[in-house]
Backbone as ProteinMPNN parsed JSONL, in Angstrom:
{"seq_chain_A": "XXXXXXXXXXXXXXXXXXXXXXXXXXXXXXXXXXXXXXXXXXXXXXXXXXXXXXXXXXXXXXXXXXXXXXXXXXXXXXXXXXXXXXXXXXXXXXXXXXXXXXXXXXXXXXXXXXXXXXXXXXXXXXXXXXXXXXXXXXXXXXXXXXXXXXXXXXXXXXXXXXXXXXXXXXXXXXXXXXXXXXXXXXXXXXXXXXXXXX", "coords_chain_A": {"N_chain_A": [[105.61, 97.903, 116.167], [103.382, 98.349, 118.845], [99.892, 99.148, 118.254], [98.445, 100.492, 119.959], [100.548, 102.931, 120.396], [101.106, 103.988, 117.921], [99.594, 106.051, 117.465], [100.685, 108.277, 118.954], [103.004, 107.961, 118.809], [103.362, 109.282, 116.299], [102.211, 111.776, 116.393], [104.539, 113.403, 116.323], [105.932, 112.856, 114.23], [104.583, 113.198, 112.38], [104.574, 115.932, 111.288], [107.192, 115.721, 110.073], [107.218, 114.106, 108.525], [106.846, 114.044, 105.468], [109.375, 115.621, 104.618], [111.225, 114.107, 106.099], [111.144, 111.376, 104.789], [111.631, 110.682, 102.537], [114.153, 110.244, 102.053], [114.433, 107.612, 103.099], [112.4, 106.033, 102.776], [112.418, 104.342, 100.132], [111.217, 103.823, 96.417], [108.254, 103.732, 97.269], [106.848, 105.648, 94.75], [107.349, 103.659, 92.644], [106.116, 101.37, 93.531], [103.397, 102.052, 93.382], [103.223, 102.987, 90.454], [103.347, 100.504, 89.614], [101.178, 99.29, 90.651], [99.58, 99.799, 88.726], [96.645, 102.263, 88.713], [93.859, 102.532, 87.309], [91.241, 104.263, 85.869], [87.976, 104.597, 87.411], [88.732, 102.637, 89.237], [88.556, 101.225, 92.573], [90.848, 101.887, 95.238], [92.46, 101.163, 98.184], [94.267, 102.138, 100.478], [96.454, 100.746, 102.744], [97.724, 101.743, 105.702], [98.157, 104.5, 105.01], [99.264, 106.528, 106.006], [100.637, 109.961, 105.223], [99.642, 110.67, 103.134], [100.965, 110.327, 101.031], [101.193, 107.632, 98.537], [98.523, 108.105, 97.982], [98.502, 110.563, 96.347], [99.686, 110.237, 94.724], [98.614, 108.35, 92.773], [96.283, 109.25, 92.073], [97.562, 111.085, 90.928], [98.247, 109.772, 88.574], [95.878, 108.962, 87.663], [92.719, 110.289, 87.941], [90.312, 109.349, 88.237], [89.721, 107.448, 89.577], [88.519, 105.896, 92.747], [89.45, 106.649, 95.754], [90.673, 105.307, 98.926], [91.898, 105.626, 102.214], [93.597, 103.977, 104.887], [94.739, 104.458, 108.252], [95.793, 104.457, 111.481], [96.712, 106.831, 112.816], [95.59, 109.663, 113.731], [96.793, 112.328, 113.308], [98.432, 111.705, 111.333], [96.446, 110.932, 109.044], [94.751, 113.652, 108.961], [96.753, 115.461, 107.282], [97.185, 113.528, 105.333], [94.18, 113.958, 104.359], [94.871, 116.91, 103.749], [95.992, 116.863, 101.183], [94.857, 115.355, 99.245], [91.639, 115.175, 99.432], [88.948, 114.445, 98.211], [89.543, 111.668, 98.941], [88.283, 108.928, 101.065], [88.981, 108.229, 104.34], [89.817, 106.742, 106.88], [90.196, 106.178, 110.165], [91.641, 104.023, 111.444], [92.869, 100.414, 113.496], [94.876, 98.817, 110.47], [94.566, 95.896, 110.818], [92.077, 95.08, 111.866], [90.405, 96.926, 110.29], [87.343, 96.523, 109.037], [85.795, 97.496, 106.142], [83.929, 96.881, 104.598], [83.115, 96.664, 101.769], [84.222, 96.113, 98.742], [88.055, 95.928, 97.034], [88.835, 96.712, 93.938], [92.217, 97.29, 93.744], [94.968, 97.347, 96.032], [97.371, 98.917, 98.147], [100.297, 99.201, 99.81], [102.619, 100.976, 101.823], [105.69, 100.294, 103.538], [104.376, 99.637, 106.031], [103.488, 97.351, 107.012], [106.101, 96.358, 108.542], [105.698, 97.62, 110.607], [103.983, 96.846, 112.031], [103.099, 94.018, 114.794], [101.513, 91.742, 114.096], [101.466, 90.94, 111.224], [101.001, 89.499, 109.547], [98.026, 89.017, 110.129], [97.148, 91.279, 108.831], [97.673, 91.346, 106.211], [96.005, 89.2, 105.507], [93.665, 90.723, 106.01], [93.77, 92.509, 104.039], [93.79, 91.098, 101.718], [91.077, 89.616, 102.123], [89.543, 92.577, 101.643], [90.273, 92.796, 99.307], [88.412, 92.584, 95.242], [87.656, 88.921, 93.749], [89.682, 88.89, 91.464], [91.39, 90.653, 92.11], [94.787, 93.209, 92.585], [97.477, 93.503, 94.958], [99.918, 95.764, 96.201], [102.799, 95.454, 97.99], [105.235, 97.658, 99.299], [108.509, 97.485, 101.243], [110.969, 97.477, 104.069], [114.173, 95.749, 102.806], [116.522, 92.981, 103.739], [119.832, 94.208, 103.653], [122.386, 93.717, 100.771], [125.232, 92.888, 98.829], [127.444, 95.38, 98.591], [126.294, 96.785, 100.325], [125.569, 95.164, 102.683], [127.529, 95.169, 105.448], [126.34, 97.577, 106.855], [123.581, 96.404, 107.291], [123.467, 95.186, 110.089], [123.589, 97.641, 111.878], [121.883, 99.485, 110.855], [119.512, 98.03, 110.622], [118.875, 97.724, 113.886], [119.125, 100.582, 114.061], [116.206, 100.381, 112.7], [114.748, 99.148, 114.379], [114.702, 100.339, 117.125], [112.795, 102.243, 116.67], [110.191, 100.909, 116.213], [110.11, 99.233, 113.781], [110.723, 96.333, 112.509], [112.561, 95.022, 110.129], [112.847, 93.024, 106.559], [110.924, 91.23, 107.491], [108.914, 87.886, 106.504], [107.312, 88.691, 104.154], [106.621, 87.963, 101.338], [106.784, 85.167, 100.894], [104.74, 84.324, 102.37], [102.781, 85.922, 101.226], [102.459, 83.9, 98.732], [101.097, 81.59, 99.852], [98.511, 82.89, 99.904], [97.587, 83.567, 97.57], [97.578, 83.529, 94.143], [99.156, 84.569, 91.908], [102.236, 85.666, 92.682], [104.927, 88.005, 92.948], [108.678, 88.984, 93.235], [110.558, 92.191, 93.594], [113.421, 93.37, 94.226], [115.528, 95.543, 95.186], [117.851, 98.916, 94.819], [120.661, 96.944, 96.03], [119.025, 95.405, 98.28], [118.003, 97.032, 99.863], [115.349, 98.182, 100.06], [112.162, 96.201, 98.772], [109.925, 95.71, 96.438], [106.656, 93.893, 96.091], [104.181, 92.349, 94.223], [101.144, 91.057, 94.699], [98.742, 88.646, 92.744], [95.406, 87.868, 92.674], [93.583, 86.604, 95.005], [93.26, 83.51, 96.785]], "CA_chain_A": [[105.167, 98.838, 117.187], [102.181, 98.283, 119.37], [98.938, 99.833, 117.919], [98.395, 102.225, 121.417], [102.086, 103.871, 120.75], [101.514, 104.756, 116.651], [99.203, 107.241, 117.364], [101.633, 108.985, 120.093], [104.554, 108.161, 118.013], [103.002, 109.963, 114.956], [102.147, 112.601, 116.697], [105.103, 114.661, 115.924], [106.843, 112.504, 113.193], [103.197, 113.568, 110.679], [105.207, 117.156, 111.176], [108.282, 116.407, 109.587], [107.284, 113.099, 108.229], [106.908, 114.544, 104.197], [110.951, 116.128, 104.377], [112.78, 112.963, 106.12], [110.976, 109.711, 105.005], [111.631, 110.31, 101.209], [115.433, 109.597, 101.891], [114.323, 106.421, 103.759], [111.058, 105.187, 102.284], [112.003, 104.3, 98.618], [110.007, 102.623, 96.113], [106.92, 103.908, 97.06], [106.604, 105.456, 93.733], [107.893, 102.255, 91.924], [104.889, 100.609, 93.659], [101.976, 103.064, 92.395], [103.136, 102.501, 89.012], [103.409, 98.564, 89.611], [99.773, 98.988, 90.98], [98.5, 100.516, 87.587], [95.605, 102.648, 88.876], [92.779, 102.722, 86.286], [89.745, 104.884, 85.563], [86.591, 103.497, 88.125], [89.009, 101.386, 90.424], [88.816, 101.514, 93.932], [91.942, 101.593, 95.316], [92.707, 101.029, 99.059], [95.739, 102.59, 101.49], [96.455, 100.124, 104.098], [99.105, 102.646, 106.998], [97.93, 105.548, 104.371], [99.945, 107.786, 106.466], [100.15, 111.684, 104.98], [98.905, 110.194, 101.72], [102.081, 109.781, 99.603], [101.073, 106.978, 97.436], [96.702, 108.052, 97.501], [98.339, 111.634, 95.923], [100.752, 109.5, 93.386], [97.46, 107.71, 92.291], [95.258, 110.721, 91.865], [98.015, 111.918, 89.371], [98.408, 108.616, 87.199], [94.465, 108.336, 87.302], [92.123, 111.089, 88.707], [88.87, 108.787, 88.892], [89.659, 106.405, 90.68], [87.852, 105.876, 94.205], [90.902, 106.584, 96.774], [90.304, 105.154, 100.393], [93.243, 106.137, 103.031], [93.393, 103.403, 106.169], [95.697, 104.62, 109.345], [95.84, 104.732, 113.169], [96.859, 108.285, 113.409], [94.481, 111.051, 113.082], [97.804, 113.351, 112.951], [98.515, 111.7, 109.632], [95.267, 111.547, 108.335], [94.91, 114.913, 108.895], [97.806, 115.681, 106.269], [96.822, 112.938, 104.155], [92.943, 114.562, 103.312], [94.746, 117.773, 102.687], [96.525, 116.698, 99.924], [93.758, 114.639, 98.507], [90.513, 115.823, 100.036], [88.074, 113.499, 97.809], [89.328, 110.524, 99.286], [87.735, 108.446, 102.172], [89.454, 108.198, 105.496], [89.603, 105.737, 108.329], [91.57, 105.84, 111.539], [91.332, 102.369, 112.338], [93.913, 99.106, 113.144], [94.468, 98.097, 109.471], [94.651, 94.251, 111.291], [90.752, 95.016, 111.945], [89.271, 97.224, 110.194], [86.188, 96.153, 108.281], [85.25, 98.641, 105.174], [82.455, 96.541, 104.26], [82.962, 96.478, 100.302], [85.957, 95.156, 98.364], [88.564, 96.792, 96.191], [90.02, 95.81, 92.91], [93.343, 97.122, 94.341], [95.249, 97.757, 97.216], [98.456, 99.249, 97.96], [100.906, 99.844, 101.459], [104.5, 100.902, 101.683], [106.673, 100.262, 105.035], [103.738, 99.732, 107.414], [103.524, 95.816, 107.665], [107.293, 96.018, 108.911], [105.761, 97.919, 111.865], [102.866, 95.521, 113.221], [103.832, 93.049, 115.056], [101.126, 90.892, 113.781], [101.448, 91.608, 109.476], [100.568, 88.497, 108.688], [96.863, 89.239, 110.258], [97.145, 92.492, 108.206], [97.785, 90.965, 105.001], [94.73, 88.514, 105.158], [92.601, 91.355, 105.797], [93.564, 92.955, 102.625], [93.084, 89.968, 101.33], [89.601, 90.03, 102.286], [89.479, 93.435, 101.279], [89.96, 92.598, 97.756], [88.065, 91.661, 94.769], [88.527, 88.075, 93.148], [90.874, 89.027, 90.389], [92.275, 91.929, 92.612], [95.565, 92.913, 93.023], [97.844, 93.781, 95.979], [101.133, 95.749, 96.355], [103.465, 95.799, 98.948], [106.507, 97.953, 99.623], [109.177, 97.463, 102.637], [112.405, 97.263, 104.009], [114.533, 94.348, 102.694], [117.903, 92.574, 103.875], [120.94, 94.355, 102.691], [123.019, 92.837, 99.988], [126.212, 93.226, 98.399], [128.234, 96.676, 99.358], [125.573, 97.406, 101.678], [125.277, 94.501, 103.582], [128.203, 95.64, 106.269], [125.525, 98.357, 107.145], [122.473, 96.632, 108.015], [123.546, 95.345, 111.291], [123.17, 99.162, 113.108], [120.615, 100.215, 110.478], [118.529, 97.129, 111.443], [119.021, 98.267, 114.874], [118.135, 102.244, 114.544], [115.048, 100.467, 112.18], [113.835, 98.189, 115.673], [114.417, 101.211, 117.605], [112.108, 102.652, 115.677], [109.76, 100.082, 116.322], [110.333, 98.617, 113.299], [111.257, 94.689, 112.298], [112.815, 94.71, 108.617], [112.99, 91.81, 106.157], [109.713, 89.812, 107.349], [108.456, 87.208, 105.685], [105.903, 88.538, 103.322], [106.353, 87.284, 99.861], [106.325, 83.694, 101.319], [103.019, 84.684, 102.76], [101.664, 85.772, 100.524], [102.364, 82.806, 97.84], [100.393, 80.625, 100.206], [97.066, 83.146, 99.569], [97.194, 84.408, 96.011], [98.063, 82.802, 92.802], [100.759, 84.895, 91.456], [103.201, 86.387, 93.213], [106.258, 88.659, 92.029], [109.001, 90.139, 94.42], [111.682, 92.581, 93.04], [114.093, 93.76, 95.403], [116.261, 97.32, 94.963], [118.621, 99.511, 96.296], [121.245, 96.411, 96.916], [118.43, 94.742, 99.031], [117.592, 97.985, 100.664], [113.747, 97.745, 99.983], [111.797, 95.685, 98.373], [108.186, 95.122, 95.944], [106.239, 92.333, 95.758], [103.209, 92.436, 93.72], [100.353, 89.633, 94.539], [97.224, 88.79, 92.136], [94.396, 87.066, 92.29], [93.499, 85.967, 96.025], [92.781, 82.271, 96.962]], "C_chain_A": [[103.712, 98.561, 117.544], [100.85, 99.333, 118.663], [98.84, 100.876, 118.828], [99.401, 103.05, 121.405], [102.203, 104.204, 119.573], [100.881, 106.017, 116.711], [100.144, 108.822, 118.006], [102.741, 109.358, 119.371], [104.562, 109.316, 116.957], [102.899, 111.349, 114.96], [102.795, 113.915, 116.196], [105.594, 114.219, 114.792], [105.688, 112.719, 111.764], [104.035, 115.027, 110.747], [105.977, 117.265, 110.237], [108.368, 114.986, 108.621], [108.048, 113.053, 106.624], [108.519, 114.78, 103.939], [111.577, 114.991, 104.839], [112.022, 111.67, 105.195], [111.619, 109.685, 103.368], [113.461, 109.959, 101.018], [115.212, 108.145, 102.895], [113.073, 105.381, 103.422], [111.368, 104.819, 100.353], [111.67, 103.85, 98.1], [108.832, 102.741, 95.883], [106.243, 104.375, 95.124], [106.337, 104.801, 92.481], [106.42, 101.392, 92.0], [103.743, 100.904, 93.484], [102.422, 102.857, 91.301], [103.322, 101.199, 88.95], [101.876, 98.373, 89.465], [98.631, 99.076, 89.604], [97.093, 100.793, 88.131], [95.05, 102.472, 87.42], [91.866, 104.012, 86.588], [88.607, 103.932, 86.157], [87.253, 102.644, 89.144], [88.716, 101.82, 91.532], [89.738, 101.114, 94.825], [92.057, 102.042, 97.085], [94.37, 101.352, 99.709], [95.717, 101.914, 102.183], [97.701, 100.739, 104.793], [99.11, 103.622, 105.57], [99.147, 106.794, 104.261], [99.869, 109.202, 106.101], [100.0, 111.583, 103.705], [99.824, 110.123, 100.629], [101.573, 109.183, 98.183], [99.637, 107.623, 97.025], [97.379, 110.006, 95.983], [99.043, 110.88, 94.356], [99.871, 108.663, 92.35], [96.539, 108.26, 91.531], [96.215, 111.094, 90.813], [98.275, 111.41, 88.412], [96.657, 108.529, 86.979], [93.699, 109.148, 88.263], [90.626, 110.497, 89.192], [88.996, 108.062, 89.398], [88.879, 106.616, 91.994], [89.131, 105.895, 95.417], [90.288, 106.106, 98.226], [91.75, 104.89, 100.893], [92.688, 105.002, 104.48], [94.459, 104.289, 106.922], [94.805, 104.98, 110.654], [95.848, 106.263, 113.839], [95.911, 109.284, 112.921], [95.432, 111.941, 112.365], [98.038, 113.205, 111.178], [97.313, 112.155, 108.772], [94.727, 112.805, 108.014], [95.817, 115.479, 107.941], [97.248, 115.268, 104.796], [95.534, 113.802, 103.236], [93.307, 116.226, 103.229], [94.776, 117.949, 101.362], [95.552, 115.636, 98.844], [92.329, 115.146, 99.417], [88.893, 114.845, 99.703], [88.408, 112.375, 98.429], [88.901, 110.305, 100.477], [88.966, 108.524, 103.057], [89.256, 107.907, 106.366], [90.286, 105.219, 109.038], [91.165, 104.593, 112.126], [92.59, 101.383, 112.644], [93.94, 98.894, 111.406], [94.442, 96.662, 109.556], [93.191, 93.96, 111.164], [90.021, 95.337, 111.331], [88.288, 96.39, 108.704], [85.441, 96.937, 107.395], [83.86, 98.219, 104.475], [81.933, 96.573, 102.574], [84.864, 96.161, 100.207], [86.168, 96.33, 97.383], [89.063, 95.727, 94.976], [91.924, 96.137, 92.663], [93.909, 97.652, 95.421], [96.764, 97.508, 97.189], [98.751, 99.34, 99.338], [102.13, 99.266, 101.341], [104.337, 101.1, 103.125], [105.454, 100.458, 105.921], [103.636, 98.6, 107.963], [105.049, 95.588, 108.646], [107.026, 96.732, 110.755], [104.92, 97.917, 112.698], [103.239, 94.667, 113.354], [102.706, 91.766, 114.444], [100.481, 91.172, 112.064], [100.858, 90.17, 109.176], [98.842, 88.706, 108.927], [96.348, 90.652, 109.353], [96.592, 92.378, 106.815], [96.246, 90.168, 104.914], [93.68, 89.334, 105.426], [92.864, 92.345, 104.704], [93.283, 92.068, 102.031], [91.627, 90.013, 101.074], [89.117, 91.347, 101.642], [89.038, 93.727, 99.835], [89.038, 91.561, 96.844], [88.257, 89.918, 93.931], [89.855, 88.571, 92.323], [91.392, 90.096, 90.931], [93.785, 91.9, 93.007], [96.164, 93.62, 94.046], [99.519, 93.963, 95.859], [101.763, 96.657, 97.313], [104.814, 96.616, 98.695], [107.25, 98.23, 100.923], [110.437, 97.53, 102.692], [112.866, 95.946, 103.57], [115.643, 93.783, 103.741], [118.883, 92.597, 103.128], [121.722, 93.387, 101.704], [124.588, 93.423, 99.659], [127.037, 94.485, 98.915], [127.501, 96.93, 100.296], [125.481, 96.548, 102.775], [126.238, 94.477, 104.949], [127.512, 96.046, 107.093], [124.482, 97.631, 107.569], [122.423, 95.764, 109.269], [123.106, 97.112, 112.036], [122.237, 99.449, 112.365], [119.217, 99.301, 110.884], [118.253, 97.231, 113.043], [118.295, 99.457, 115.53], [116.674, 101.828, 114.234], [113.754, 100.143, 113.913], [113.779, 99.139, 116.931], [113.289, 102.426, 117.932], [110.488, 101.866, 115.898], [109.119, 99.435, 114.904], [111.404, 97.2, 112.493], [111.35, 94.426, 110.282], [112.706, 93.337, 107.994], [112.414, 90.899, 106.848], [109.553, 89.107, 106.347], [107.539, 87.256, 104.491], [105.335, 88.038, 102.349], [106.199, 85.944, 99.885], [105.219, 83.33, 101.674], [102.488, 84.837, 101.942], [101.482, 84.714, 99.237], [101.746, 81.89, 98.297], [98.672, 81.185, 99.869], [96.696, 83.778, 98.429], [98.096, 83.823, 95.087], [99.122, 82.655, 91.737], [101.625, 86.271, 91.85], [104.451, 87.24, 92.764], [106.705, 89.354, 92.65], [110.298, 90.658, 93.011], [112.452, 93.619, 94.345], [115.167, 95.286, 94.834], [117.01, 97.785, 96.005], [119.568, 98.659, 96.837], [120.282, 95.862, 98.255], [117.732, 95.632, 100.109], [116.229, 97.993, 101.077], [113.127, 96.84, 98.784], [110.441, 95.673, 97.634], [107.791, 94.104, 95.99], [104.536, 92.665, 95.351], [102.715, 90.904, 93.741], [99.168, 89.973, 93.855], [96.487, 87.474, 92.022], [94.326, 85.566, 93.493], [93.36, 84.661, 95.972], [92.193, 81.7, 97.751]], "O_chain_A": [[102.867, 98.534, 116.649], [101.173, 100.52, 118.682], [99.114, 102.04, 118.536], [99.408, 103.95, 122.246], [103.258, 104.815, 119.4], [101.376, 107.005, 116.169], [100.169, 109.976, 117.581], [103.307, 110.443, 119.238], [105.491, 110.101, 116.771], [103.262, 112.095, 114.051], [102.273, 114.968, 115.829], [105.825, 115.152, 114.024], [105.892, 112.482, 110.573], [104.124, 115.259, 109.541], [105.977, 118.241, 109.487], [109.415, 114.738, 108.023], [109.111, 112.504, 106.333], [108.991, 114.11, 103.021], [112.54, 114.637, 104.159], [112.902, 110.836, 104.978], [112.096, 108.611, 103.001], [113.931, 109.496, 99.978], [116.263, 107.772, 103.415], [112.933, 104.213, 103.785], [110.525, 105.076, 99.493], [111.362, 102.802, 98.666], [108.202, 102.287, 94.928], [105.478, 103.684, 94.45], [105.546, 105.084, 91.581], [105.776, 100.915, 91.065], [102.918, 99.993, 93.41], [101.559, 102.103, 90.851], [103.496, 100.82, 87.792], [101.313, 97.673, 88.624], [97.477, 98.674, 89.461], [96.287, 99.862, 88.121], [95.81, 102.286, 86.469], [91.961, 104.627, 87.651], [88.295, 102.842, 85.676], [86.558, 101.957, 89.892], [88.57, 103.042, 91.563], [89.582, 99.991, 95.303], [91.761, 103.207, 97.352], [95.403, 100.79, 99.345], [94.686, 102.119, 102.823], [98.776, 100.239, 104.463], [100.161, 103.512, 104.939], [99.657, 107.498, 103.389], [98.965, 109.799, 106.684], [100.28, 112.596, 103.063], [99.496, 109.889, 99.465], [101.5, 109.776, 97.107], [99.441, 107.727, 95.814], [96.699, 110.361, 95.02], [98.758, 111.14, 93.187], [100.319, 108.336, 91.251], [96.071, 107.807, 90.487], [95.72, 111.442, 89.742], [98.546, 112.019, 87.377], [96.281, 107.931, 85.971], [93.882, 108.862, 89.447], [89.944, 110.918, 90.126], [87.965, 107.8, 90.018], [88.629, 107.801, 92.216], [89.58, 104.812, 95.791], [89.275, 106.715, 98.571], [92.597, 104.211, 100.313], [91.593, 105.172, 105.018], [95.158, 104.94, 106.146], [93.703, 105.503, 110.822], [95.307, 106.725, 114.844], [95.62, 109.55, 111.755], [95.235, 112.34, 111.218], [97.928, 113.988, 110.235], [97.137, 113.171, 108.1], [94.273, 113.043, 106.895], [95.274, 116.565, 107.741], [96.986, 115.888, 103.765], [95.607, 114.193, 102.071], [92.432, 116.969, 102.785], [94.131, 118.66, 100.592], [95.871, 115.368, 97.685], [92.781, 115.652, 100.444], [88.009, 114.6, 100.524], [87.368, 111.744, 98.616], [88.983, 111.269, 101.239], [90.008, 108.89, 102.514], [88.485, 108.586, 107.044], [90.915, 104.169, 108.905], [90.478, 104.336, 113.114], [93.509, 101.627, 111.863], [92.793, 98.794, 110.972], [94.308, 96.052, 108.495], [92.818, 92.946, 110.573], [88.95, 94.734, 111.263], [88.72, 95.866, 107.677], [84.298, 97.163, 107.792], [82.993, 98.936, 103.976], [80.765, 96.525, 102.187], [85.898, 96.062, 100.867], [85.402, 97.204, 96.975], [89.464, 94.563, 94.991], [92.691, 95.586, 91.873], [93.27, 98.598, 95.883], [97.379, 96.587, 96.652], [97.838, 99.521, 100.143], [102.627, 98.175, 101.059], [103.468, 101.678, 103.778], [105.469, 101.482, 106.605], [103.655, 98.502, 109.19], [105.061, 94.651, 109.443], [107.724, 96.527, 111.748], [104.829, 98.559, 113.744], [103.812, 94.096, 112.426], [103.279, 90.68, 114.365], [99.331, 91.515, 111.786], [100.073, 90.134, 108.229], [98.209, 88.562, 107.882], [95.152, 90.938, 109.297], [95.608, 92.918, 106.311], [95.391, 90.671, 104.185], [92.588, 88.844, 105.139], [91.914, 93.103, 104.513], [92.13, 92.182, 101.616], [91.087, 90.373, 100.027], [88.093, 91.164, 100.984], [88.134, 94.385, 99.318], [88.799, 90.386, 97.122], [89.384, 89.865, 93.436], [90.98, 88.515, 92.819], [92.045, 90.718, 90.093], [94.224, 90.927, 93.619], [95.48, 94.609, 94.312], [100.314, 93.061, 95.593], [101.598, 97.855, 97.54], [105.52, 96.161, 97.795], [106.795, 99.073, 101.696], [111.133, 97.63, 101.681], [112.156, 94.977, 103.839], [115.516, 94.359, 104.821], [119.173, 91.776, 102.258], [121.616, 92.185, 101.949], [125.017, 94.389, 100.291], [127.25, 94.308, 100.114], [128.061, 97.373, 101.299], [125.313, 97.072, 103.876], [125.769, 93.683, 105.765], [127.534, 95.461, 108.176], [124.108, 98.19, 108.599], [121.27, 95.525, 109.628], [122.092, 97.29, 112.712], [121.298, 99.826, 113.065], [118.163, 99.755, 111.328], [117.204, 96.686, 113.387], [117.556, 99.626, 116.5], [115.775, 102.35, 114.894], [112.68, 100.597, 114.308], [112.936, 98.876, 117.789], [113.038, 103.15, 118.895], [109.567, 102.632, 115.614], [107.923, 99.154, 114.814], [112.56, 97.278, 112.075], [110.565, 93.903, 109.491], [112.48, 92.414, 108.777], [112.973, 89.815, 107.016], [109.957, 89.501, 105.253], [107.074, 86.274, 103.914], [104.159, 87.704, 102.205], [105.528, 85.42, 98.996], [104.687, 82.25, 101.419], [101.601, 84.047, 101.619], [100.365, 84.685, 98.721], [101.553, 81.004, 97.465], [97.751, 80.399, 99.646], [95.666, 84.436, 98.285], [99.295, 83.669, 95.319], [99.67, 81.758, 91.097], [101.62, 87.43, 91.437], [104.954, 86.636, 91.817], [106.08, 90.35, 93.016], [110.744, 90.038, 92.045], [111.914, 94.396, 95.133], [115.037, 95.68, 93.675], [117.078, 97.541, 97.21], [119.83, 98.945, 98.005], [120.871, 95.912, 99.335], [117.05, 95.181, 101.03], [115.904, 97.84, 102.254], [113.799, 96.853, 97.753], [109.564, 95.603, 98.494], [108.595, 93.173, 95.932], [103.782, 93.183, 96.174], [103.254, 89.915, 93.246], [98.545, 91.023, 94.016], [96.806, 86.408, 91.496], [94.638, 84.384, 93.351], [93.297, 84.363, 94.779], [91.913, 80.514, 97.575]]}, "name": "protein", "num_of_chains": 1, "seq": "XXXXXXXXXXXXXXXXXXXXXXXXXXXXXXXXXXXXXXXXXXXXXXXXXXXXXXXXXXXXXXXXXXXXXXXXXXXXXXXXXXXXXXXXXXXXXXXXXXXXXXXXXXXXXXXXXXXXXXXXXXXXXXXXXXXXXXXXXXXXXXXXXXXXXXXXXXXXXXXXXXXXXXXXXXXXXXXXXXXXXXXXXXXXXXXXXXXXXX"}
């Protein structure tokens, strides 16, 4: 989805976002405990949205440094209720420029809905410190019993203006050292934990 049409889009879907996405976003949890917050990290949201993972962070590890990226104010607005200490910045996450590094960084199902993720990814990249790590969660490409289904669900997803089962874990094995995807759900969604940029 075009950057000028998430804010619009979001608009009403930050309303009701919290009650539908958790039967359609899964994982996220999976991937905050992949991330292992610490005590002192500074831990980066790239598509933040109404702060899901920054609140799932805050309750495995309360010192941490939380910073929330997204496009939509609407979300953001949600997000710093439910966390309130953390930073917040409505920006592109393709562009923006925070101007210090993290030693990790996290973002579920938002690369699947820029059309240019691969420019996304290398600015987390950038983002992070040397030995930092980085984890993704997204849609995958159905498998086994499910795979019937993701013809039309791939469909409602692009409707949606989202593009499932990109490339990312291939990507990112060309800019970080060690890579690790695990897939779930019959291919439904996917993790992939990268460490230690290049």
């Amino acid at each position: 989805m075009k950057s000028e049409n998430l804010d619009r889009f979001y608009k009403f879907h930050s309303v009701i976002y919290d009650i539908t996405r958790v039967f359609f976003l899964p994982c996220r949890a999976k991937a905050v405990k992949l991330l292992k917050p610490m005590p002192n990290d500074t831990i980066i949201d790239f598509g933040c949205g109404t702060g899901y993972n920054l609140k799932k962070i805050y309750n495995l590890s309360s010192e941490t440094s939380l910073v929330g990226v997204d496009l939509s104010s609407h979300m953001l607005k949600k997000a710093s209720k439910k966390i309130p200490s953390a930073k917040y910045y409505k920006h592109d996450i393709g562009t923006i420029n925070i101007k210090y590094k993290a030693e990790k960084i996290i973002s579920s199902y938002a690369l699947s809905m820029v059309p240019d993720w691969q420019k996304v990814i290398l600015n987390m990249k950038k983002h992070l410190k040397k030995n930092g790590t980085l984890v993704i969660a997204d849609f995958y490409k159905f498998s086994g019993f499910l795979k019937i289904f993701y013809p039309p669900f791939s469909l409602w997803l692009k409707a949606h203006g989202v593009t499932p089962h990109i490339e990312i874990t291939d990507f990112l094995k060309i800019h970080f050292k060690n890579v690790e995807e695990s897939i779930f759900y019959s291919g439904y969604a996917f993790i992939v934990k990268a460490k230690d940029p290049v």
